[in-house]
C-alpha positions as CSV (number, residue, x, y, z in Angstrom):
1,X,-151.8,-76.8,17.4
2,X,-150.2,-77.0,13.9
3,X,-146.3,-77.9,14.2
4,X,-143.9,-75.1,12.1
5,X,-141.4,-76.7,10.4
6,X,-138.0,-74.9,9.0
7,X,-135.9,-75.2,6.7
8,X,-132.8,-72.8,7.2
9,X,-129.9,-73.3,4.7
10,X,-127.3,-70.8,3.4
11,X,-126.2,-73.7,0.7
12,X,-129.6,-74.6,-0.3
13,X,-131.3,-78.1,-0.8
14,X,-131.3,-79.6,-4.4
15,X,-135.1,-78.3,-5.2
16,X,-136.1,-82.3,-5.1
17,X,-135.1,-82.4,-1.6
18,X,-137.1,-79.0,-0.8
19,X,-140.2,-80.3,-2.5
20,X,-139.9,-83.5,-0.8
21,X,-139.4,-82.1,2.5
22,X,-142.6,-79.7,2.0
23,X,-144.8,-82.6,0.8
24,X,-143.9,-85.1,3.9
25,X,-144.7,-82.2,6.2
26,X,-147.8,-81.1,4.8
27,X,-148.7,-84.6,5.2
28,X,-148.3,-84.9,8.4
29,X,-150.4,-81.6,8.6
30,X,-147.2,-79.3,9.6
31,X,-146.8,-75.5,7.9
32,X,-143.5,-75.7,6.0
33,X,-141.5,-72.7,5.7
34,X,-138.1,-72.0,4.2
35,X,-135.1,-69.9,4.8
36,X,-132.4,-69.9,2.0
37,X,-129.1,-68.1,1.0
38,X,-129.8,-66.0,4.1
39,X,-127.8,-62.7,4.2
40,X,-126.8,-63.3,8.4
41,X,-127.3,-64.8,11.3
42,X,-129.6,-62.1,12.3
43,X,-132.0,-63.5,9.7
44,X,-132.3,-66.8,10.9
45,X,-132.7,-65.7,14.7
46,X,-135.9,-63.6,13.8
47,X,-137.0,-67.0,11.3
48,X,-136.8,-69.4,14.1
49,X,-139.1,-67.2,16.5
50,X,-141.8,-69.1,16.6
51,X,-141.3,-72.6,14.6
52,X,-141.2,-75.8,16.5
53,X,-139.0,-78.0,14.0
54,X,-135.6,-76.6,12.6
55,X,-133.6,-78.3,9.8
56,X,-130.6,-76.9,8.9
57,X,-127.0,-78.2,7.3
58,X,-123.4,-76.4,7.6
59,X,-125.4,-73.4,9.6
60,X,-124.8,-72.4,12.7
61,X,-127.1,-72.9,15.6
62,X,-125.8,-71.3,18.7
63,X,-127.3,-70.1,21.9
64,X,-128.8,-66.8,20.5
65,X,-130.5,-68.8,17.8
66,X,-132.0,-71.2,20.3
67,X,-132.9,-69.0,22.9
68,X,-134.5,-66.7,19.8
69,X,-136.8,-70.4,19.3
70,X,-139.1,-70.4,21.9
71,X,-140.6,-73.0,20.5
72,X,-138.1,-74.9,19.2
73,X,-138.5,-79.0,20.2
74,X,-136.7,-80.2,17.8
75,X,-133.0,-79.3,15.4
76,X,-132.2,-81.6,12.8
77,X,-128.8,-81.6,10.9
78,X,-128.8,-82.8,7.6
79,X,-125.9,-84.5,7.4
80,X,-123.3,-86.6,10.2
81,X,-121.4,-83.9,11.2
82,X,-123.2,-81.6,14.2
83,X,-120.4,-79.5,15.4
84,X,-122.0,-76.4,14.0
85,X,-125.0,-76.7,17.0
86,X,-124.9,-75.5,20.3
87,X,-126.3,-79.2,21.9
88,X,-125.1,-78.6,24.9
89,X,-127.1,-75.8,25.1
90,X,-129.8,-76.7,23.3
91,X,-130.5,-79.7,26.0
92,X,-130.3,-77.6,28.8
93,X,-133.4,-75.9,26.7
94,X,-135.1,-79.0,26.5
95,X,-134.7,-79.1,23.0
96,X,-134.2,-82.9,21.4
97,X,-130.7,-82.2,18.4
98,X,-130.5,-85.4,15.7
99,X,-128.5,-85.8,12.9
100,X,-128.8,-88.3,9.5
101,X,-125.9,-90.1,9.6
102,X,-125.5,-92.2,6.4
103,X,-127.4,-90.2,4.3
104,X,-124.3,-88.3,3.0
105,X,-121.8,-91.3,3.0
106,X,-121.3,-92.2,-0.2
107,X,-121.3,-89.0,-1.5
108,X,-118.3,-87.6,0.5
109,X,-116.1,-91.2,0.0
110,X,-116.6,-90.8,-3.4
111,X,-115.3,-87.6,-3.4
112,X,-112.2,-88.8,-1.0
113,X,-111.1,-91.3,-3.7
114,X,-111.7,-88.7,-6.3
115,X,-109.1,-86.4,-4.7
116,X,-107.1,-89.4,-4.2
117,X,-107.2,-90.3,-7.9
118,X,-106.6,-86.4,-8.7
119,X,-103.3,-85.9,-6.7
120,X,-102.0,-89.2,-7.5
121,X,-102.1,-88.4,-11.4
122,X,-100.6,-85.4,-10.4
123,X,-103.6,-83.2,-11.0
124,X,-103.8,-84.5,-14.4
125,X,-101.0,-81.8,-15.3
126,X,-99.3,-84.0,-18.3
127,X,-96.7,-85.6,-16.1
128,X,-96.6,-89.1,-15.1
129,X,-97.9,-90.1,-12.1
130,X,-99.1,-93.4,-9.9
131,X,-101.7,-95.5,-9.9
132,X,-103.9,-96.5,-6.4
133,X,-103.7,-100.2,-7.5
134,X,-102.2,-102.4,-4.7
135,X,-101.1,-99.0,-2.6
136,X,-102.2,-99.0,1.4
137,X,-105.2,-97.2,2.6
138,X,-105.6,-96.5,6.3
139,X,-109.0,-95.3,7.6
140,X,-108.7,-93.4,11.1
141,X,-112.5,-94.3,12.5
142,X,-114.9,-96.6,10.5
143,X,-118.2,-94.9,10.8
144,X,-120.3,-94.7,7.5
145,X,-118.3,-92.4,5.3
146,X,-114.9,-95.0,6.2
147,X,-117.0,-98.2,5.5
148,X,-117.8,-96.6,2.0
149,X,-114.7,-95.5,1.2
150,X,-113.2,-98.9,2.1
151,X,-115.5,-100.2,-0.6
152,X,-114.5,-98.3,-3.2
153,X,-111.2,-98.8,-2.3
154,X,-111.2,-102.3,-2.3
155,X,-112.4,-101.6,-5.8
156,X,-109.2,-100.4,-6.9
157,X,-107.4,-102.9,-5.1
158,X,-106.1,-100.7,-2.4
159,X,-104.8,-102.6,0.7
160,X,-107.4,-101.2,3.5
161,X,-106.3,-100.5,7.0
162,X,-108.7,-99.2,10.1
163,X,-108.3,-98.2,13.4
164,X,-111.7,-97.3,15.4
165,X,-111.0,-97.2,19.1
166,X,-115.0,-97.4,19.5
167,X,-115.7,-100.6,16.9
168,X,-114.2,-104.0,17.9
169,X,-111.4,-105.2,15.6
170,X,-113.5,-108.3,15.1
171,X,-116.4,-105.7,13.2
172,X,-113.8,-104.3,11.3
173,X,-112.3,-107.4,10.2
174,X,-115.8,-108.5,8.8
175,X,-116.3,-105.5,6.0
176,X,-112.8,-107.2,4.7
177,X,-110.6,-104.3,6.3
178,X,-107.5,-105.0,8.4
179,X,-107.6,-103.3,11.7
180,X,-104.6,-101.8,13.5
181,X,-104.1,-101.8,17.5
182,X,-104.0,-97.6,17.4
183,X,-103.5,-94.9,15.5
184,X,-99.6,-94.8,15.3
185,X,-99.5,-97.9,13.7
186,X,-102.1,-96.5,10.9
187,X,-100.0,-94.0,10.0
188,X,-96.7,-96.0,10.1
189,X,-98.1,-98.6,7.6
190,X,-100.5,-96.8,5.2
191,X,-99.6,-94.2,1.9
192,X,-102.9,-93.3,2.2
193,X,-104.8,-92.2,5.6
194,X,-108.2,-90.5,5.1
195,X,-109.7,-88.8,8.1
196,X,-113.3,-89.3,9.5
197,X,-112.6,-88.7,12.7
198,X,-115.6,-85.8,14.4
199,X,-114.3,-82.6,15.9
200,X,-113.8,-82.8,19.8
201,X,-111.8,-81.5,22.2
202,X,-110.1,-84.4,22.0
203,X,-109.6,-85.0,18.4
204,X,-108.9,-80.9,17.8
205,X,-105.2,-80.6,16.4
206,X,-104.8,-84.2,17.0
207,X,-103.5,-85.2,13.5
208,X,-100.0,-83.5,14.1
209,X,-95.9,-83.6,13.0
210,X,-95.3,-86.5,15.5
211,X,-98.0,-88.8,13.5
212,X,-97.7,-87.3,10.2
213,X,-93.9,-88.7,10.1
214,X,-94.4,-91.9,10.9
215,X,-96.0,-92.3,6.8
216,X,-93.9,-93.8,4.7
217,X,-92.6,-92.2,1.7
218,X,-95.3,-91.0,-0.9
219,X,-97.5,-90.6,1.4
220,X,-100.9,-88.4,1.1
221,X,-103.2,-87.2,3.9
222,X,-107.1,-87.3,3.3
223,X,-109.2,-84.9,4.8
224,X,-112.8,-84.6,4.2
225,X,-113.3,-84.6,8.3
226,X,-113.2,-81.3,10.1
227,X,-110.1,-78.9,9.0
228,X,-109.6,-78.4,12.7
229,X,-108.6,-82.1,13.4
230,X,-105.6,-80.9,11.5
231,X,-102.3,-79.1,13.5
232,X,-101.4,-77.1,10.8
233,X,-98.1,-76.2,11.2
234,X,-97.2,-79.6,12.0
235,X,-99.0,-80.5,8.3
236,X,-96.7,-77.7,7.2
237,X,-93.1,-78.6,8.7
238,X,-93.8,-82.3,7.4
239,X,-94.2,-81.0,4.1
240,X,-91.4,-78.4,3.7
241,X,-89.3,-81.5,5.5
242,X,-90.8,-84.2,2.8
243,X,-91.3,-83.1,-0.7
244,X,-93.0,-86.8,-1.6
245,X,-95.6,-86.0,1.2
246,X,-99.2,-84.7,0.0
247,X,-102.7,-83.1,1.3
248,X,-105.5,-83.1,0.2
249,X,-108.8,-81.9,1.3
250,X,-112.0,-80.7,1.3
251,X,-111.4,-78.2,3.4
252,X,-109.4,-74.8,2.7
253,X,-106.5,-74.6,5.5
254,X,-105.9,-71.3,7.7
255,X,-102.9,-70.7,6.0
256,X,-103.6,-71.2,2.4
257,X,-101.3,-68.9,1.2
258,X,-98.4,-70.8,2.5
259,X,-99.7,-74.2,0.9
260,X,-99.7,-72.1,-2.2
261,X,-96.1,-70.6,-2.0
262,X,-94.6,-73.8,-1.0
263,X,-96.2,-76.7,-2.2
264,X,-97.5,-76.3,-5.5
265,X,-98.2,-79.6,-7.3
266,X,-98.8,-81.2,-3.6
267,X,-101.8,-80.2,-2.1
268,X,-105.3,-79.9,-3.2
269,X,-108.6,-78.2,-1.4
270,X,-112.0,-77.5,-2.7
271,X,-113.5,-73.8,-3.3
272,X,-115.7,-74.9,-0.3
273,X,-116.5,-77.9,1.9
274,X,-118.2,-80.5,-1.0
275,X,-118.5,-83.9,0.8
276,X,-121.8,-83.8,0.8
277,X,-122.4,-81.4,-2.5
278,X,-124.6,-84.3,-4.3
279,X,-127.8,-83.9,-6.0
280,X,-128.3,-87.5,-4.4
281,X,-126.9,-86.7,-0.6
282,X,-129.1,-83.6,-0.5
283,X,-132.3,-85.1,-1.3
284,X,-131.4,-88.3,1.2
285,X,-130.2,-86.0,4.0
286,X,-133.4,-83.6,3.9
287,X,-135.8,-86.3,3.7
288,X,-134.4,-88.4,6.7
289,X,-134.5,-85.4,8.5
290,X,-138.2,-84.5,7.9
291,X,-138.7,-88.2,8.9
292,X,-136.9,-87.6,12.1
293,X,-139.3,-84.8,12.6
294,X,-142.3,-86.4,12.0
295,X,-141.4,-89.6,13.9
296,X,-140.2,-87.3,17.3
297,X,-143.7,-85.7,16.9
298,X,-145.8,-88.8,16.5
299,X,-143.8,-91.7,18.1
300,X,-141.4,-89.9,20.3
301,X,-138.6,-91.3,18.4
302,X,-135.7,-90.4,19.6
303,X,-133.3,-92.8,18.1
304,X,-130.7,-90.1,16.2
305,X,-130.6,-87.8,18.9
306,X,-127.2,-86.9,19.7
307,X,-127.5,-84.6,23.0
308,X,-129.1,-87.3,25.4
């Protein structure tokens, strides 16, 4: 029986990465079919009735979206992230969740040293402002989006902290990056700390007042992570306490408004979420994740599942 693959997406695909998706499935003799700038979530439960393959990006999967799939096998997220699927739920259905880790990396660190470049010239406003040049970077988690931002970091001679309680010190220590023995002491020595830490229970409203004032003066918070990693009114007492301390982020806060009244000139946040908002991340993302699709199908692969 012929496999249904979909592509749901609110933000669309670049149209390479559509086409690209389309022809590898077709290949591997699959109908393709595609779902985009849906109105609601009611459109995507009845468009997921009877596929078997669902890719998606920033949507969200939850149980009455899977339970609507009766023949769903497989949900791919384009992108690292999956917070936005039920896969809890989705293996108690028997159904097989992967992401594409990687695929947006350089795309979002490039953007996080953008931001970084942005705030520190003070928004480009006229006014003098600093340069990155021989300032300290600290990286909370090393995955692929930290390993790339160290990179271009190192570029601008920045001196490049980590702390990964997951990846041996040792494995940090080879990309060139100085690992730290917890997350205090990241904060305490770096003017810089971007976030790429996931969203857990764990994590949620973990980047609060009590770490945010250990930074030393000038200091500037990077967020292209989660928005929910973030205690806000922590973020917002440390800055009505510290008028050298910045945020920035691709992420709008909940309460926007009082980042606006307070702290003009400090802060910074994207109209939307734009790590991965590349022509280049789109078309890498979507294509891994038809791969995925196609491998599970033939080979069984399973290697990028995340709800074993």
């Amino acid at each position: 029986m012929k496999k249904i693959v979909l592509v749901a997406t609110v933000k669309p695909f670049a149209s390479e990465a559509v086409e690209g998706i389309k022809k590898i499935a077709e290949e591997a003799g699959y109908e393709f079919r595609l779902l985009e700038k849906y109105p609601d979530q009611s459109a995507l439960i009845d468009a997921v009735k009877d596929v078997n393959a669902l890719i998606v990006r920033s949507d969200k999967v939850t149980q009455e979206v899977i339970d609507a799939g009766q023949n769903l096998e497989i949900i791919v997220r384009a992108g690292a992230g999956f917070d936005n699927i039920d896969i809890q739920y989705a293996k108690q259905k028997g159904i097989v969740v992967m992401n594409t880790p990687g695929q947006n990396a350089n795309a979002v660190a490039e953007l996080a040293l953008g931001m970084m470049v942005f705030i520190a010239r003070n928004q480009f406003n006229g006014k003098p402002g600093t340069e990155l040049k021989g300032k300290t970077m600290g990286l909370l988690a090393f995955g692929n989006v930290a390993r790339n931002v160290a990179r271009i970091a190192k570029g601008f001679e920045m001196d490049v902290y980590a702390y990964d309680a997951f990846i041996p010190k040792e494995k940090i220590a080879e990309s060139g990056v100085k690992p730290v023995d917890s997350v205090e002491e990241l904060f305490r020595t770096c003017q810089y700390v971007s976030l790429h830490i996931p969203l857990t229970d764990q994590t949620r409203g973990s980047i609060n007042y009590d770490l945010l004032k250990l930074m030393p003066k000038n200091a500037t918070l990077v967020n292209t992570a989660r928005g929910e990693v973030i205690d806000e009114d922590g973020l917002i007492r440390i800055m009505e306490e510290r008028d050298d301390f910045k945020y920035i982020s691709d992420i709008k806060p909940e309460k926007e408004e009082v980042f606006k009244e307070k702290f003009e000139g400090r802060y910074f946040f994207t109209p939307k979420k734009m790590g991965a908002q590349t022509k280049e991340a789109n078309i890498n993302a979507g294509l891994a994740a038809i791969r995925q699709i196609v491998n599970y199908f033939e080979k069984g692969d399973t290697a990028f599942q995340v709800n074993k």
